[in-house]
C-alpha positions in Angstrom: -10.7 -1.1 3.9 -9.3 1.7 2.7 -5.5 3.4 2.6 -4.5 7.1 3.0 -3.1 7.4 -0.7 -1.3 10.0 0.3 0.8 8.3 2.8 1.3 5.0 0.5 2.7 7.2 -2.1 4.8 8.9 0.6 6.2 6.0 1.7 7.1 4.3 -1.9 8.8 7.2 -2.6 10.7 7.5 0.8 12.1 3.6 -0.1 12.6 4.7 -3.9 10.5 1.8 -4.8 8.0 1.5 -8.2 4.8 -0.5 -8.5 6.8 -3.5 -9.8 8.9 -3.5 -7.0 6.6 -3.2 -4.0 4.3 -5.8 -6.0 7.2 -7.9 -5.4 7.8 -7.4 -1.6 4.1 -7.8 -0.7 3.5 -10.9 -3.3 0.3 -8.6 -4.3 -0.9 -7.3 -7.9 -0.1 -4.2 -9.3 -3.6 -3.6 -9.2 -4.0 -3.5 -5.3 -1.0 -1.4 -5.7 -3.1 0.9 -7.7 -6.0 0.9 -5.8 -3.8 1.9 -2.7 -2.1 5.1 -4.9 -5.9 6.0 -5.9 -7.6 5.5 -2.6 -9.7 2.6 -3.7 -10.9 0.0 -1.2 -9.5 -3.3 -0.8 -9.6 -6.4 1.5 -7.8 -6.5 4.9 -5.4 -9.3 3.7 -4.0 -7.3 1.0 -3.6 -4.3 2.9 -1.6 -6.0 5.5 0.8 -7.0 2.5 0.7 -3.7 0.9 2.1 -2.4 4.8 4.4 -5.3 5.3 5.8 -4.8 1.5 6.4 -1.0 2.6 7.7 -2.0 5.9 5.2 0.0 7.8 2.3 -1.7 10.8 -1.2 -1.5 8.7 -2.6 1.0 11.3 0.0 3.6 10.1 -1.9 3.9 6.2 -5.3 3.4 7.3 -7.6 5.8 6.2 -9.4 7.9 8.9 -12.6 8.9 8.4 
């Protein structure tokens, strides 16, 4: 599954939050967090973290191809 990067970044910098904090709020690595910012692919589970941690539904950061 893949993220809109654009829209994760968006949103980390709407909440003012760094890597190390949404790795925090969404119990997930800073590497998913990574992958996210860089469009990389990533399993469903921690997508749905990465959303919760951002406090958006997983549907709004999917990628649409």
């Amino acid at each position: 599954m893949r993220l809109n990067r654009v829209k994760v970044i968006a949103r980390m910098a709407q909440l003012d939050l760094r890597i190390a904090d949404v790795c925090e709020r969404g119990t997930i690595s800073r590497s998913i967090v990574n992958k996210a910012r860089s469009g990389g692919s990533m399993n469903p589970l921690n997508a749905k973290r990465l959303a919760a941690a951002l406090g958006v539904p997983l549907d709004e950061l999917k990628e649409v191809d």
